[in-house]
PDB file of N, CA, C and O in Angstrom:
ATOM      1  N   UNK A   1     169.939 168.336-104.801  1.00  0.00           N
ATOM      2  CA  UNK A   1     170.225 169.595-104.147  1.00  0.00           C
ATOM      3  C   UNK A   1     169.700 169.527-102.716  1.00  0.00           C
ATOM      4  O   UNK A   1     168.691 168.942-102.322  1.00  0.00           O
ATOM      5  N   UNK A   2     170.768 170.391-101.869  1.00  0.00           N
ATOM      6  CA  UNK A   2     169.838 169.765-100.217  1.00  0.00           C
ATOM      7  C   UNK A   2     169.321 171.208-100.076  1.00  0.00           C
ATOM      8  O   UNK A   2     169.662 172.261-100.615  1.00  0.00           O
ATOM      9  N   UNK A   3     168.293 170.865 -99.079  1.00  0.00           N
ATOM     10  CA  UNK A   3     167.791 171.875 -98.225  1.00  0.00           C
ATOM     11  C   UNK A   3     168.611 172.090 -97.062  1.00  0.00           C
ATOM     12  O   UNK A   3     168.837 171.317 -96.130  1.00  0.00           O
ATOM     13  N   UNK A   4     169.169 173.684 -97.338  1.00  0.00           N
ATOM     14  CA  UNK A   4     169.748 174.598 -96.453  1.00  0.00           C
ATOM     15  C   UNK A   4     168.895 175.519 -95.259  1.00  0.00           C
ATOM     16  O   UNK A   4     169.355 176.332 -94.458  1.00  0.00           O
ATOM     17  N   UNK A   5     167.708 175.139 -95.428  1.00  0.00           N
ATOM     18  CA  UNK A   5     166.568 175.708 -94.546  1.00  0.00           C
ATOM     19  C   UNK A   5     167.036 175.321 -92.969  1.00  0.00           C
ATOM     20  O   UNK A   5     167.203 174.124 -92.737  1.00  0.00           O
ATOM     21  N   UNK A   6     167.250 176.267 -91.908  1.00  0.00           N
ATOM     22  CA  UNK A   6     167.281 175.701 -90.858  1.00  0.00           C
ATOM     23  C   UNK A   6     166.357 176.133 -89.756  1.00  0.00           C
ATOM     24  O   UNK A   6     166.339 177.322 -89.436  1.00  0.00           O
ATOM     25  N   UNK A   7     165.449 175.099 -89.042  1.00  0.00           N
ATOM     26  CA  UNK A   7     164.145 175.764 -88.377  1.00  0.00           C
ATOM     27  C   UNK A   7     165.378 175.921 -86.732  1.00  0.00           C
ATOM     28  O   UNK A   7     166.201 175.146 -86.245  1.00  0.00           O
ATOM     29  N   UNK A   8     164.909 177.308 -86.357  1.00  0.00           N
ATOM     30  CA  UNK A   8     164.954 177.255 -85.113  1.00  0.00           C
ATOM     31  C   UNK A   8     163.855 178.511 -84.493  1.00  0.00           C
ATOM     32  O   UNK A   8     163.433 179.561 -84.978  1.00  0.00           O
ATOM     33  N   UNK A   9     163.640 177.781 -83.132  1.00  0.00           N
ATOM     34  CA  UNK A   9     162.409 178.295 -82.567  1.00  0.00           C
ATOM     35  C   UNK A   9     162.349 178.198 -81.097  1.00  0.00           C
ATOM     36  O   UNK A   9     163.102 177.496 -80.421  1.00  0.00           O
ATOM     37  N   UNK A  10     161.593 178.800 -80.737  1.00  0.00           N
ATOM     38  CA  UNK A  10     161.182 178.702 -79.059  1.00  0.00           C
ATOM     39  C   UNK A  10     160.128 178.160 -78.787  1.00  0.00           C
ATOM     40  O   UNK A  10     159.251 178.753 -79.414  1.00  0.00           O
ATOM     41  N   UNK A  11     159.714 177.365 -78.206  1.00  0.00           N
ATOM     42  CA  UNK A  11     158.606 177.240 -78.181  1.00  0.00           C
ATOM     43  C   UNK A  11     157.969 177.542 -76.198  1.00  0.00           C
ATOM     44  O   UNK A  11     158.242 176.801 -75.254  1.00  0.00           O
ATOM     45  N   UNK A  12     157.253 178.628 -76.153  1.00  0.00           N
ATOM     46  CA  UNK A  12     156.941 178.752 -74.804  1.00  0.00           C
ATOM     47  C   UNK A  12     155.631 177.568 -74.206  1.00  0.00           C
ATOM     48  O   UNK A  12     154.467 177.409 -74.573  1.00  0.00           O
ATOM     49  N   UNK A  13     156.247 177.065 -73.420  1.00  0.00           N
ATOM     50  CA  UNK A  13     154.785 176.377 -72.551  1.00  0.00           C
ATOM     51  C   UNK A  13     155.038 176.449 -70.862  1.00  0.00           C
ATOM     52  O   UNK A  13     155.813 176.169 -69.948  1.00  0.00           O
ATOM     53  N   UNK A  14     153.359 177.235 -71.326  1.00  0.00           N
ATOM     54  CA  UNK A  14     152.562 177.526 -69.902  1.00  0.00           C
ATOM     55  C   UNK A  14     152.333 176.644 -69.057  1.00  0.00           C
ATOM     56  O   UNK A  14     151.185 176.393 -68.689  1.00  0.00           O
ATOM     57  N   UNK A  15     153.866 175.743 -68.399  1.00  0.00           N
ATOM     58  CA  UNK A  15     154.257 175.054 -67.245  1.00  0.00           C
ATOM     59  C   UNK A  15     155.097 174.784 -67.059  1.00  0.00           C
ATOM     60  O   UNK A  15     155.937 175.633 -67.357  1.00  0.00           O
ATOM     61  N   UNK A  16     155.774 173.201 -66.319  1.00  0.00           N
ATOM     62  CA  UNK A  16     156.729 173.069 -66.034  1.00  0.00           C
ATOM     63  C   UNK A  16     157.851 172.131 -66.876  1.00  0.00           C
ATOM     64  O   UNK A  16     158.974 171.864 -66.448  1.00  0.00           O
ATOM     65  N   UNK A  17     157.210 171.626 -68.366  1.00  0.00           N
ATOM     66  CA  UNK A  17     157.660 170.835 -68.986  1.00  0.00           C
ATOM     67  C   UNK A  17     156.979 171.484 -70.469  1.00  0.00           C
ATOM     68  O   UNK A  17     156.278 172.460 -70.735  1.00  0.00           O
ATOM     69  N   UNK A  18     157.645 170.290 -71.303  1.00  0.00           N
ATOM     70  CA  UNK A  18     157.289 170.310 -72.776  1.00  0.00           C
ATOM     71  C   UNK A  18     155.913 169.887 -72.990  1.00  0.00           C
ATOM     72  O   UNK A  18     155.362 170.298 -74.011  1.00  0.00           O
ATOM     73  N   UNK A  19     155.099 168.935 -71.988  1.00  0.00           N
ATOM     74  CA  UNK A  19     153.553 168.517 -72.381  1.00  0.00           C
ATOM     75  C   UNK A  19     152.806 169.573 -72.035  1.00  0.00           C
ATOM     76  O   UNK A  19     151.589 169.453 -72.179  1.00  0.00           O
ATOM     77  N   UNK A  20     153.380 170.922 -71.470  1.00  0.00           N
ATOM     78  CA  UNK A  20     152.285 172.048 -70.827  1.00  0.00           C
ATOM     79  C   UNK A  20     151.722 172.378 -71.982  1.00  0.00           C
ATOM     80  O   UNK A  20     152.220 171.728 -72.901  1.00  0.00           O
ATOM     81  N   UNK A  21     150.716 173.271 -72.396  1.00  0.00           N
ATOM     82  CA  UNK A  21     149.945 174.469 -73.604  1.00  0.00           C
ATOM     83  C   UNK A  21     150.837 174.972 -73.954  1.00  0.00           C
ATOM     84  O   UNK A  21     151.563 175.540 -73.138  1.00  0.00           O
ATOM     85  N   UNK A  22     151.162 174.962 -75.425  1.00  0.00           N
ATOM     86  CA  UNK A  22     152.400 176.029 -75.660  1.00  0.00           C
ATOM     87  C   UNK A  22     151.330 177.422 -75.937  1.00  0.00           C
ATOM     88  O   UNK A  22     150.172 177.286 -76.330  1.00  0.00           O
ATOM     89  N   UNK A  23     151.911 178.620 -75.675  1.00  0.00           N
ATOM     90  CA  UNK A  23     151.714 179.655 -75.474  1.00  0.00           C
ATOM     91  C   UNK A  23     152.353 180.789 -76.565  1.00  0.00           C
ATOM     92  O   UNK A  23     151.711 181.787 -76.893  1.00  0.00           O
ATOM     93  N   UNK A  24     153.358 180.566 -76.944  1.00  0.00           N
ATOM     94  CA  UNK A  24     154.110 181.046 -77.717  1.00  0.00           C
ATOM     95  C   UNK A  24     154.858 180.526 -78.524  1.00  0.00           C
ATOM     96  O   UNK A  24     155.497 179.613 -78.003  1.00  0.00           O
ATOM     97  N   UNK A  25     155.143 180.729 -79.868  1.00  0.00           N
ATOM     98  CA  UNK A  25     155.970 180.004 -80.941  1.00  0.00           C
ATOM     99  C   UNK A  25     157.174 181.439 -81.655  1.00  0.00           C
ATOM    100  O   UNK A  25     156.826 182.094 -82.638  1.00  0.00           O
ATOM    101  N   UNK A  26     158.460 181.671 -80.971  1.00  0.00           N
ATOM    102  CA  UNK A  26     158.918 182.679 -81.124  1.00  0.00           C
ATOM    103  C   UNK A  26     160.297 182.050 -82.241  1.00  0.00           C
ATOM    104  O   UNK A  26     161.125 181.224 -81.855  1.00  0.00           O
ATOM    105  N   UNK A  27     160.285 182.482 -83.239  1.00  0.00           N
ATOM    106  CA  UNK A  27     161.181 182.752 -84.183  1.00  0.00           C
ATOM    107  C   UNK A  27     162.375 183.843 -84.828  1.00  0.00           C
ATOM    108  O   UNK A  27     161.990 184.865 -85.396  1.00  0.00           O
ATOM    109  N   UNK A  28     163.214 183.667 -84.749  1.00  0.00           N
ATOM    110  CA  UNK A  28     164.062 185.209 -84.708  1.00  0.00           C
ATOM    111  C   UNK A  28     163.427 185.956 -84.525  1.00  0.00           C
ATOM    112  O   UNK A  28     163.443 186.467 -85.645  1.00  0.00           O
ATOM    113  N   UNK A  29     162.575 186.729 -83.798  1.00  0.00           N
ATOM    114  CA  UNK A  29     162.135 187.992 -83.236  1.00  0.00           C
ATOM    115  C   UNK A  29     163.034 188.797 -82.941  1.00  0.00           C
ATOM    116  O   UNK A  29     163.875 188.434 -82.118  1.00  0.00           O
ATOM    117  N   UNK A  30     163.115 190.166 -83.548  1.00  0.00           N
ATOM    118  CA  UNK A  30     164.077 191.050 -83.148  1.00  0.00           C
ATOM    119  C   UNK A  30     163.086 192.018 -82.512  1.00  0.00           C
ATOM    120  O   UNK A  30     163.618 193.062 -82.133  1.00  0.00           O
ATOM    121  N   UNK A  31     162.177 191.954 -82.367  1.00  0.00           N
ATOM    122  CA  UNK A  31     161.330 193.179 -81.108  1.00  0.00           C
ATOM    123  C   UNK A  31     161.061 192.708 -79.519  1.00  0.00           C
ATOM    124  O   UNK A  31     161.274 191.641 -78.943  1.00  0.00           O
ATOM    125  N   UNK A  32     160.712 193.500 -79.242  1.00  0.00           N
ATOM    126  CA  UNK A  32     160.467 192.580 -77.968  1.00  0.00           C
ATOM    127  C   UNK A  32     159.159 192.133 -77.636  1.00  0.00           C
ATOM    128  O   UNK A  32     158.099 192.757 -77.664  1.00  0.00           O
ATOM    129  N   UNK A  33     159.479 190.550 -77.210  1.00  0.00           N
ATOM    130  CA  UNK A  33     157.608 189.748 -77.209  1.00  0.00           C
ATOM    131  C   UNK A  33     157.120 190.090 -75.613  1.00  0.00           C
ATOM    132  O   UNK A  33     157.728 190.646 -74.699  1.00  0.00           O
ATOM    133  N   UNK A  34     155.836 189.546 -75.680  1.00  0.00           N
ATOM    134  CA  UNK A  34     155.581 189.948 -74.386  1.00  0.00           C
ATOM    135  C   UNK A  34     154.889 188.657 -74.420  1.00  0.00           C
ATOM    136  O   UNK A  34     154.179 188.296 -75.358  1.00  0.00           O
ATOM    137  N   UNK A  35     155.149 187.896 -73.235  1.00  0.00           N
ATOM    138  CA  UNK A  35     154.196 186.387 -72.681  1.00  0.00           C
ATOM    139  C   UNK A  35     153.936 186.469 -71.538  1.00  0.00           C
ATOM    140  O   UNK A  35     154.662 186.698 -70.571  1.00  0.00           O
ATOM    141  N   UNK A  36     152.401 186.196 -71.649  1.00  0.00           N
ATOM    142  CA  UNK A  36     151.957 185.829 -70.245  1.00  0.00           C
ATOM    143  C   UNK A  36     151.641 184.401 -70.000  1.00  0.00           C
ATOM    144  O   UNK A  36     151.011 183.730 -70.817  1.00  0.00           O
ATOM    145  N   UNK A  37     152.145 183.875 -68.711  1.00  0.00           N
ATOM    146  CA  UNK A  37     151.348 182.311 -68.386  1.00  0.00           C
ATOM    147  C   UNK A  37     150.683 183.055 -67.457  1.00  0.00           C
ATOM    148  O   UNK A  37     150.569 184.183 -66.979  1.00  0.00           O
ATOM    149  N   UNK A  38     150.140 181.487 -67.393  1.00  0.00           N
ATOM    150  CA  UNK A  38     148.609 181.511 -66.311  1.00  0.00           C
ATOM    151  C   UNK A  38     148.998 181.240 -64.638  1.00  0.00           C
ATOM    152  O   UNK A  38     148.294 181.213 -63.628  1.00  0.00           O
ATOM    153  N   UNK A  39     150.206 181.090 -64.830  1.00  0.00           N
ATOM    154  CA  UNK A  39     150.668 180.318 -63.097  1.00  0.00           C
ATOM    155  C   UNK A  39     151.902 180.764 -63.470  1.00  0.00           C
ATOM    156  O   UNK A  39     152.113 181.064 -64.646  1.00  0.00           O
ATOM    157  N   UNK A  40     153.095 180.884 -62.287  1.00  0.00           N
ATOM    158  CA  UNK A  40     154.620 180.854 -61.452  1.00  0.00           C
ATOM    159  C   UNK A  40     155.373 180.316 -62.793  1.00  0.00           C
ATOM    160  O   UNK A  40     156.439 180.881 -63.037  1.00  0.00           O
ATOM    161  N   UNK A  41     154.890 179.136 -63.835  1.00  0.00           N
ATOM    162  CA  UNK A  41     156.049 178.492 -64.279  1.00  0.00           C
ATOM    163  C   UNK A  41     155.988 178.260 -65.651  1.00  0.00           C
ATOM    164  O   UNK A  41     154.978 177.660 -66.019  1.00  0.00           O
ATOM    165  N   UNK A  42     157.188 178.726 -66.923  1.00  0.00           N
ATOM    166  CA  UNK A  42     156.663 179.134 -67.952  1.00  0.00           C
ATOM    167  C   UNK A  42     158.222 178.254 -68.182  1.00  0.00           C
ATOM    168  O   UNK A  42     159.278 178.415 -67.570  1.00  0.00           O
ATOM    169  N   UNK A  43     157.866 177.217 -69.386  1.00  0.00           N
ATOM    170  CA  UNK A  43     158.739 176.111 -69.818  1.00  0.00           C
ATOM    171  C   UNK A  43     159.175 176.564 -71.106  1.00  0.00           C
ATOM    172  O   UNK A  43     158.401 176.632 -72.060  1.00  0.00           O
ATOM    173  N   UNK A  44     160.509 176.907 -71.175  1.00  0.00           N
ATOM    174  CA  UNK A  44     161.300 177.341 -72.748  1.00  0.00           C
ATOM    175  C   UNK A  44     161.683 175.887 -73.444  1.00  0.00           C
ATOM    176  O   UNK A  44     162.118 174.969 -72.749  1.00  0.00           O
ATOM    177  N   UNK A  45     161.510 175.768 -74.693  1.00  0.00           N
ATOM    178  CA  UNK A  45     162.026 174.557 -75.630  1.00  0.00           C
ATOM    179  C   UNK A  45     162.744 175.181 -76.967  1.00  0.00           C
ATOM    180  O   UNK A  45     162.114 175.770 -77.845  1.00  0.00           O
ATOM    181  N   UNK A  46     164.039 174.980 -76.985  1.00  0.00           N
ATOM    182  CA  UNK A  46     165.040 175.615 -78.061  1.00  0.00           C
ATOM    183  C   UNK A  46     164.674 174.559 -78.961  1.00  0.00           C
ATOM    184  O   UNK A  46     164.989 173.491 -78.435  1.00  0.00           O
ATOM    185  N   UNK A  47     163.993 174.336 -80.418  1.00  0.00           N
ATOM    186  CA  UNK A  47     163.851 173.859 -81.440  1.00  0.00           C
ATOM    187  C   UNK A  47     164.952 174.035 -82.573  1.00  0.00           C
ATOM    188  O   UNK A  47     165.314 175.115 -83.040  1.00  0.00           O
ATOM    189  N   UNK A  48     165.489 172.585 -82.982  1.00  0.00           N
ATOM    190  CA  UNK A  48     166.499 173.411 -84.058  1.00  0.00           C
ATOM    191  C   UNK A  48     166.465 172.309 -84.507  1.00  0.00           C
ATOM    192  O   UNK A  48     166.310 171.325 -83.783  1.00  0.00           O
ATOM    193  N   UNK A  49     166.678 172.203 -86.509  1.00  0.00           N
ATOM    194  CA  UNK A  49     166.929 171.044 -87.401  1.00  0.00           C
ATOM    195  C   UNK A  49     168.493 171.087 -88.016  1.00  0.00           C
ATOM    196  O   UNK A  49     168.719 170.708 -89.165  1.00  0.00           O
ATOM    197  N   UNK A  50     169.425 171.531 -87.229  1.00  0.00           N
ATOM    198  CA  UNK A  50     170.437 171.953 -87.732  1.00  0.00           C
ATOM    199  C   UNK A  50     171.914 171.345 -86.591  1.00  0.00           C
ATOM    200  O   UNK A  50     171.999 171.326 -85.364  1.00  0.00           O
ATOM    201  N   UNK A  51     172.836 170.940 -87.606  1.00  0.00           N
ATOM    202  CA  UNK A  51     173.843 170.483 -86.686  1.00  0.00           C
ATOM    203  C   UNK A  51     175.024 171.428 -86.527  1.00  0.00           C
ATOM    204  O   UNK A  51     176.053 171.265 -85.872  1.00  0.00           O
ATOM    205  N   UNK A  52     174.517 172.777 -87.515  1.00  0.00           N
ATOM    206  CA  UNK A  52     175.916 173.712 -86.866  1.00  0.00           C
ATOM    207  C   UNK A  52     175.189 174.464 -85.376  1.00  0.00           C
ATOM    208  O   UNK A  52     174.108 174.218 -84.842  1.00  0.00           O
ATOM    209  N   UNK A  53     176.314 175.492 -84.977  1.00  0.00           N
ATOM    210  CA  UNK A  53     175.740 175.482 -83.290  1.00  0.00           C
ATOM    211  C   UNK A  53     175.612 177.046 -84.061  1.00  0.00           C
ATOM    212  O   UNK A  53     176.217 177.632 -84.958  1.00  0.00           O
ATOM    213  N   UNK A  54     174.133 177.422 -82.898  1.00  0.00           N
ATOM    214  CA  UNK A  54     173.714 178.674 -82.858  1.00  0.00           C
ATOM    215  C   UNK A  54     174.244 179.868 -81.888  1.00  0.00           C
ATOM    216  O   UNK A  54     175.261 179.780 -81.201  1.00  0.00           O
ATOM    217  N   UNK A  55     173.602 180.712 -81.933  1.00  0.00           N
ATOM    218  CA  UNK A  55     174.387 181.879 -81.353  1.00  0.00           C
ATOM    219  C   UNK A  55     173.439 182.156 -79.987  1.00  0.00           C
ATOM    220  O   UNK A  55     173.541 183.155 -79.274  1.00  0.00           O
ATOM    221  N   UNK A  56     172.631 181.205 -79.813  1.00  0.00           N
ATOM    222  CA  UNK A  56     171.930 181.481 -78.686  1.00  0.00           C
ATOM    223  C   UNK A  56     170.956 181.954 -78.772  1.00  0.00           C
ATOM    224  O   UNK A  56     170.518 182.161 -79.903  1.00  0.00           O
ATOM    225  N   UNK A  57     170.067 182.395 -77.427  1.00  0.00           N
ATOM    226  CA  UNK A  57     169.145 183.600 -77.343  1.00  0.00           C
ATOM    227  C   UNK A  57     169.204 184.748 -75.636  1.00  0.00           C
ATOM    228  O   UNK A  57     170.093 184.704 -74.785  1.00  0.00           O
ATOM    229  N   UNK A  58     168.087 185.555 -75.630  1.00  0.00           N
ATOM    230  CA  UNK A  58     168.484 185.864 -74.851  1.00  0.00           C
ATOM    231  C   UNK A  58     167.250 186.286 -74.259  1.00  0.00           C
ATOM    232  O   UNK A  58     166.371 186.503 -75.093  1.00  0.00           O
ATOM    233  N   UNK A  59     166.986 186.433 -73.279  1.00  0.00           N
ATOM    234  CA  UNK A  59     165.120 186.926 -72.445  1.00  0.00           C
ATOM    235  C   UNK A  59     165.763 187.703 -71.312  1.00  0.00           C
ATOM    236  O   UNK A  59     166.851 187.670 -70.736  1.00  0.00           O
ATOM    237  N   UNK A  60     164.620 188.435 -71.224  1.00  0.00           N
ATOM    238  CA  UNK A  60     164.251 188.917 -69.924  1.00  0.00           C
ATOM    239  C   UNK A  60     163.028 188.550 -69.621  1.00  0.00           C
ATOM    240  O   UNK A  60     162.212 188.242 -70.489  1.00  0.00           O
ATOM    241  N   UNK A  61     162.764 188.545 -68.324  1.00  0.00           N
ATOM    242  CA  UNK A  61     161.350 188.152 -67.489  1.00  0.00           C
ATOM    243  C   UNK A  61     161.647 189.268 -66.373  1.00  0.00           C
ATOM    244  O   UNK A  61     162.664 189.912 -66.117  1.00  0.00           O
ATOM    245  N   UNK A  62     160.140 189.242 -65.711  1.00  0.00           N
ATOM    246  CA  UNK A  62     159.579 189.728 -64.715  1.00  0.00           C
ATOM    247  C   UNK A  62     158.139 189.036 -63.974  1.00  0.00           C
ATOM    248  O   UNK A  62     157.288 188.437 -64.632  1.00  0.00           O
ATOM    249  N   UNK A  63     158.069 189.244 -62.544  1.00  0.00           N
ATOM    250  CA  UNK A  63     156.955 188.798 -62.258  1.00  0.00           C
ATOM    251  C   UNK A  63     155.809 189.804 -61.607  1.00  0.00           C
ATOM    252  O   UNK A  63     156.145 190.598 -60.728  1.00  0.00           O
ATOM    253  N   UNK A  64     154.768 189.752 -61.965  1.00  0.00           N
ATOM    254  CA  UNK A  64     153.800 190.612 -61.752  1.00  0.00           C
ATOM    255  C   UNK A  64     152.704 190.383 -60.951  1.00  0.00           C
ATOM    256  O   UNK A  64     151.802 189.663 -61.378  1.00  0.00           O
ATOM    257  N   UNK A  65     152.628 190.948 -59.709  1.00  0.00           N
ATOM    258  CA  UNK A  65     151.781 190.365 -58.715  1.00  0.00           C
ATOM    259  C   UNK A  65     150.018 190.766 -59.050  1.00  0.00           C
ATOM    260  O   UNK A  65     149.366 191.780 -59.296  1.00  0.00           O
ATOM    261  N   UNK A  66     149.705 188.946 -58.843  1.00  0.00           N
ATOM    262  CA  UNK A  66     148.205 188.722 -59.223  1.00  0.00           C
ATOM    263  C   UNK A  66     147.131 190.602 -59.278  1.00  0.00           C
ATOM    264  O   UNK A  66     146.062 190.744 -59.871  1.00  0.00           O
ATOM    265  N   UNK A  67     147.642 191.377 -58.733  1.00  0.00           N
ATOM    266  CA  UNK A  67     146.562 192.506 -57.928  1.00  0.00           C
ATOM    267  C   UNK A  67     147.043 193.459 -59.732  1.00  0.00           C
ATOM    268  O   UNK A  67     146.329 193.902 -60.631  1.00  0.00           O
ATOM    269  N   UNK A  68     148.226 193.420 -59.581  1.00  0.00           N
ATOM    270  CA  UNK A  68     148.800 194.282 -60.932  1.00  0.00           C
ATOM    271  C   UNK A  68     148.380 193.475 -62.493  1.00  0.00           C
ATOM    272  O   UNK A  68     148.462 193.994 -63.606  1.00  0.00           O
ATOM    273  N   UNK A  69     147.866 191.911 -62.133  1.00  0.00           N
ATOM    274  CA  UNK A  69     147.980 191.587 -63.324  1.00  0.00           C
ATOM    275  C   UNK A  69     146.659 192.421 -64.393  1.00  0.00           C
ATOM    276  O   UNK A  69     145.912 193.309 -63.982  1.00  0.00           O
ATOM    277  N   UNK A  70     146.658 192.015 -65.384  1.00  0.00           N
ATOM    278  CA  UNK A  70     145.530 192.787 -66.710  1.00  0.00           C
ATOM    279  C   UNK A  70     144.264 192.277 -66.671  1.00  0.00           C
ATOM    280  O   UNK A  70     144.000 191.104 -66.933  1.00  0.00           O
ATOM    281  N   UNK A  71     143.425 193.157 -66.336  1.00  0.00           N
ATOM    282  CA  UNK A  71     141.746 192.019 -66.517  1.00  0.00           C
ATOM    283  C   UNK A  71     141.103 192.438 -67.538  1.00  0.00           C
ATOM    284  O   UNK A  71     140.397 193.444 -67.468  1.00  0.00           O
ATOM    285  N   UNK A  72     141.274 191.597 -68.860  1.00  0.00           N
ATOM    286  CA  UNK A  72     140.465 191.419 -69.706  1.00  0.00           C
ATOM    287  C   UNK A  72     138.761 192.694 -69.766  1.00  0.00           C
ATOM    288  O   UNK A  72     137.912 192.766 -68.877  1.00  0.00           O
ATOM    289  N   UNK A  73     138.771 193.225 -70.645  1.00  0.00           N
ATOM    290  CA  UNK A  73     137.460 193.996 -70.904  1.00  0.00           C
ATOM    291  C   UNK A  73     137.339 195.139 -69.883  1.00  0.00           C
ATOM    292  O   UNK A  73     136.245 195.548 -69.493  1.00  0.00           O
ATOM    293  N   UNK A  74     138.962 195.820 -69.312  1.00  0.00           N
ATOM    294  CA  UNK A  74     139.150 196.675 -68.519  1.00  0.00           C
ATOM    295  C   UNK A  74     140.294 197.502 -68.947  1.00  0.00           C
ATOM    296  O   UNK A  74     140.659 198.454 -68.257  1.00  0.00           O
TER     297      UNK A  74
END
């Protein structure tokens, strides 16, 4: 019997490639996530074990200047 399991995923890393910190591990999420990196450049990786084709995804971003960003224990 085969396995019909199919992984797909996002994987966020906090740079400019796949060796950055991943940051986020997003899986069909139907709410909306919220990610922060640490710097300008935040690296998406579409993960999938599957050879039929998917339906995509979809993001929004914004950038938030250093003065607006969140300080911790405030």
């Amino acid at each position: 019997m085969g396995n019909n399991l199919t992984l797909l995923a996002h994987l966020v890393h906090d740079g400019t490639d796949s060796g950055a910190p991943t940051i986020a591990v997003l899986c069909n999420q139907g709410a909306e996530v919220e990610v922060l990196s640490t710097g300008p450049d935040i690296y998406i990786e579409f993960v999938a074990n599957s050879d039929w084709p998917g339906q995509g995804f979809k993001a929004k971003f914004q950038f938030q200047p250093l003065d607006d960003a969140p300080h911790p224990g405030q």
